[in-house]
C-alpha positions as CSV (number, residue, x, y, z in Angstrom):
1,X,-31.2,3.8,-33.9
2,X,-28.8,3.9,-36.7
3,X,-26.1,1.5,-36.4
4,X,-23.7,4.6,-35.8
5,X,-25.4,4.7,-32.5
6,X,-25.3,1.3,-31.8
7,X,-21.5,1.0,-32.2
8,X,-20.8,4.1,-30.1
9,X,-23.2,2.6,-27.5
10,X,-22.1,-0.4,-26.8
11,X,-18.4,1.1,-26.6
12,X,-19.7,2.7,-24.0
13,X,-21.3,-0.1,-22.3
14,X,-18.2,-2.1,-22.6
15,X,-15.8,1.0,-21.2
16,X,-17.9,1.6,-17.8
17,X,-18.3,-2.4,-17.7
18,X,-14.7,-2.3,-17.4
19,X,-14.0,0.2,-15.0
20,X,-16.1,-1.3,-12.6
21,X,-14.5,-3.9,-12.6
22,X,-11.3,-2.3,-12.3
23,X,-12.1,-0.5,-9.3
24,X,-13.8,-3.4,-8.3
25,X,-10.5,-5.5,-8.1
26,X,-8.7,-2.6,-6.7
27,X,-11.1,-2.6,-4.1
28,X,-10.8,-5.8,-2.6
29,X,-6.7,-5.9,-3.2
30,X,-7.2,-2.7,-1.0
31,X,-9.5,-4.4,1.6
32,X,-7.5,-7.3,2.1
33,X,-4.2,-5.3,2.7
34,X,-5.9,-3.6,5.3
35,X,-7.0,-6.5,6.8
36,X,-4.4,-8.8,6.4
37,X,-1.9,-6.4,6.5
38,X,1.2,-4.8,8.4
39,X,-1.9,-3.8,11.5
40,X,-3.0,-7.3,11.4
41,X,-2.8,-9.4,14.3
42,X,-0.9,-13.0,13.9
43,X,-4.5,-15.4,13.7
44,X,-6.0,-12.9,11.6
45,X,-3.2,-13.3,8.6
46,X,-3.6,-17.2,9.4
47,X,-7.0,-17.6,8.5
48,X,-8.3,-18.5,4.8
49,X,-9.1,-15.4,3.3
50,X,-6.0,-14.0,3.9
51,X,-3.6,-16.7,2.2
């Protein structure tokens, strides 16, 4: 592997390691509005996970 290759690799590594965790973040902000949301009842928005 020519260090080319290696460059362009781990770019590419780093970019998909990065969108997983985007969508990874935006995915449990998404959850939590859902379930601590508008539709939630009153002890459910009380408990831990949702403050």
């Amino acid at each position: 592997m020519t260090r080319g290759n290696l460059l362009i690799s781990a770019s590419v590594a780093l970019l998909c390691a990065g969108i997983l965790v985007l969508f990874t973040d935006v995915e449990i902000g998404m959850v939590r509005w859902f379930n601590c949301g508008p539709w939630a009842t009153e002890t459910t928005r009380q408990e831990k996970w949702c403050r």
